[in-house]
C-alpha positions, 0 to 999 in steps of 0.5 A: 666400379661402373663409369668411375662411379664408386658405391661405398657403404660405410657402417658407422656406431651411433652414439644416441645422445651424445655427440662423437667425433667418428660420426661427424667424420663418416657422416661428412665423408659420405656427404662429400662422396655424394657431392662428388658423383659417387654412391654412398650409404651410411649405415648405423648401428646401435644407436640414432647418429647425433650429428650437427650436420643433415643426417646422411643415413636418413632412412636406413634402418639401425642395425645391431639395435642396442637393445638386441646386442644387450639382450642377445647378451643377456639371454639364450631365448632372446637369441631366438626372437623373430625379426618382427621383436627386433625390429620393434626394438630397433626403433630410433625413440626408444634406442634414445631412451635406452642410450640414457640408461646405458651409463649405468651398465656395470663395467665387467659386462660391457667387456663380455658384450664387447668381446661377443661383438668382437668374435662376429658370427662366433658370437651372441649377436649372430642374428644381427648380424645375418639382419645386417648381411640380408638387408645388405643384399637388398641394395645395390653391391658396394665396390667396397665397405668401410667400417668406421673403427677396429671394433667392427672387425667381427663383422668383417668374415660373414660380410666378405664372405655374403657379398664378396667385397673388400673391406676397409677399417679406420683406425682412430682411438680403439686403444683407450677404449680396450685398455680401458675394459676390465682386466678380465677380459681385456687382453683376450678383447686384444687378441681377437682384434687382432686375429680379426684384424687379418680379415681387413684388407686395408687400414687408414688411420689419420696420423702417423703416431697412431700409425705406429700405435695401432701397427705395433699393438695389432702386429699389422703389416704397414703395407696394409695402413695408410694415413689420410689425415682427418677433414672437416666441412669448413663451410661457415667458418669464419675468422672474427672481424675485431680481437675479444676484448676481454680475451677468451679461452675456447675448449670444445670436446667431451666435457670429461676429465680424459680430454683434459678439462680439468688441467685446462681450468687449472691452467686458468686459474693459474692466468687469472693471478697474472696481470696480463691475463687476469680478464680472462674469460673461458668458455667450455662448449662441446658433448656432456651426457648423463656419465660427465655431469658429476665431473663437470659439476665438480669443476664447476664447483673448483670455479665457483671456490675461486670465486671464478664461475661467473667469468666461465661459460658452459656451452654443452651439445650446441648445434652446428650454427652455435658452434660455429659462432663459438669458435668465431669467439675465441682468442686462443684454444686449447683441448689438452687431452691427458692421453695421445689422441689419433688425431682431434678434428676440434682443432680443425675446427679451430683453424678453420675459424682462425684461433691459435691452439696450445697442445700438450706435445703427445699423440698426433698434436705435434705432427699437427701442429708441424704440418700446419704451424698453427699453434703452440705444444706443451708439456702433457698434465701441466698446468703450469706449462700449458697457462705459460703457452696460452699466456704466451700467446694473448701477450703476443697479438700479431704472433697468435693471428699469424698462427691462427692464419696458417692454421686456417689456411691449412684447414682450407687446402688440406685438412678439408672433407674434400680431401680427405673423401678423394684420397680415401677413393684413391686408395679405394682405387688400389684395392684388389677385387675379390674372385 
């Protein structure tokens, strides 16, 4: 550190066209380094970020190109292709065309090219790999590298061994990702997590249930994780000034069966035959690429049988300023995802904005909604459970403003990107250099 000044890289896989909740938060992590006097590069990989906010990896180029990483796979000649070849197939236009084509790749083979990315210089993306590392010489030495999930542990050896820095990893949603690669190869994707695991010199998760999840499947020592619970930039958030007349259910994440949609317009259905609730609008907002429209047509499809579709608005890759005005619009929220998530920044971004939650009462959502009282938990996969919860809510006005106020009151002091950026310095601070 020179002066107090802290330099981080935090490397960071883009999604191309889709929108990923992990880029939002890198990409407002290093913002808010910066704001705070500090150095800060973010560097991609893959595929272009797509963010709501200014790109803060404005001008660094893409690393481990998606292109290169499927061909380095492919093929033992490509493996030797000059650095000229790669860097014309590192290009951001064309990383966007292939990120279209990539939901057609078969499973079997992106559980072998996750398993050779896993393994690092070990693996078939070696010349990448040295890319990265040269490039990285070039620019000025970091305190310390951040990687923005445990995916990225095959990097870790070559870059502590190249540059001589500490490395950290963040934890959050690695497990439905490798339990859900093909059985071939899946264990064994395990295991080299967690052989490489050793290699990172501290973890930060951002809630104690994943904590717990990660620690256990990786066999990670909890002296070497902390949790720093998520934040988001809460600049333009605002509360509505008058309640929706008619009231408005609000769901705003990837529109896939895994994050819960399909429970949660079960759940509408079910309120549409009740008399309290039966003006009831819903708006569903967030990511949808090429892989969820089959879904999303199939509820649609639900919608229009029960004679509902018109009552229903699909918001799908709105910008930041559309989000924001998307959220202002709701009366009650509800994302009731099916699997335990590491954390859900949708539903800071609901307090921030002021809107009461219904959660399903697994993953991080119960400490959430116990540090923050800002909402309601529910029976997981429950139609029935979670229409009663929102029900409960909309005939309770003052309870679900009084909700939706200490959530955002939660989101302003302490679930904010601010925070979030000085505690993660502070644990920065701590670790130890290397000799």
């Amino acid at each position: 550190m020179n002066n107090g000044v802290v330099n981080v890289v935090q490397i960071t896989p883009g999604a191309g066209g889709m929108f990923c909740g992990n880029c939002f938060r890198d990409n407002a992590l290093v913002a808010a380094w910066r704001r705070l006097g500090h150095e800060a590069l973010l560097v991609p990989l893959y595929l272009p970020l797509r963010l709501d906010e200014p790109d803060q990896s404005a001008g660094v180029p893409i690393f481990f190109s998606g292109i290169n990483v499927y061909l380095d796979h492919k093929s033992a000649l490509f493996r030797k292709a000059p650095a000229w070849v790669r860097r014309l197939l590192s290009r951001p236009w064309l990383l966007r065309w292939a990120a279209g084509r990539a939901a057609k790749t078969r499973a079997e083979e992106a559980g072998e090219l996750t398993l050779s990315m896993l393994r690092g210089e070990e693996g078939n993306q070696v010349a990448e790999l040295n890319q990265l590392i040269a490039w990285l010489q070039t620019q000025p030495r970091p305190e310390v590298i951040c990687l923005s999930n445990a995916l990225l542990v095959g990097l870790v050896r070559a870059l502590k061994r190249a540059l001589r820095v500490p490395v950290v990893c963040l934890l959050e949603g690695e497990d439905t990702f490798l339990d859900a690669l093909p059985e071939s190869v899946r264990l064994q994707a395990w295991r080299t997590v967690s052989e490489r695991a050793a290699d990172i010199d501290l973890f930060i998760t951002p809630s104690t249930y994943f904590a717990q999840v990660m620690s256990g499947r990786l066999g990670l020592d909890p002296a070497r994780v902390r949790v720093v619970p998520n934040g988001i930039n809460v600049d333009g958030y605002m509360p509505s000034s008058q309640r929706p007349d008619p009231p408005v259910l609000g769901y705003f994440a990837r529109m896939c069966p895994q994050k819960g949609l399909g429970t949660l317009v079960e759940a509408y259905l079910l309120l549409r035959q009740r008399n309290l609730t039966q003006r009831l609008r819903l708006h569903v907002g967030g990511g949808c690429g090429p892989s969820d429209q089959p879904f999303v047509d199939r509820i649609r499809h639900r919608l229009q049988t029960a004679g509902l579709l018109d009552q229903v608005e699909f918001r799908p890759n709105l910008d930041r300023a559309a989000k924001l005005a998307f959220y202002s619009s709701l009366s009650v929220f509800s994302v009731p995802a099916t699997y335990g998530e590491a954390f859900g920044l949708y539903v800071l971004e609901a307090w921030a904005a002021g809107v009461p939650v219904v959660q399903p009462r697994h993953g991080a959502f119960p400490e959430l909604i116990e540090a923050t009282g800002g909402g309601l938990l529910c029976e997981p996969n429950n139609p029935e459970a979670l229409a009663q919860a929102i029900e409960t809510l909309l005939a309770n006005p003052a309870q679900a403003r009084a909700l939706g106020q200490a959530g955002r009151k939660a989101v302003l002091e302490r679930f904010n990107i601010q925070h979030m950026a000085r505690r993660y310095l502070d644990l920065f601070a701590s670790l130890p250099r290397p000799a």
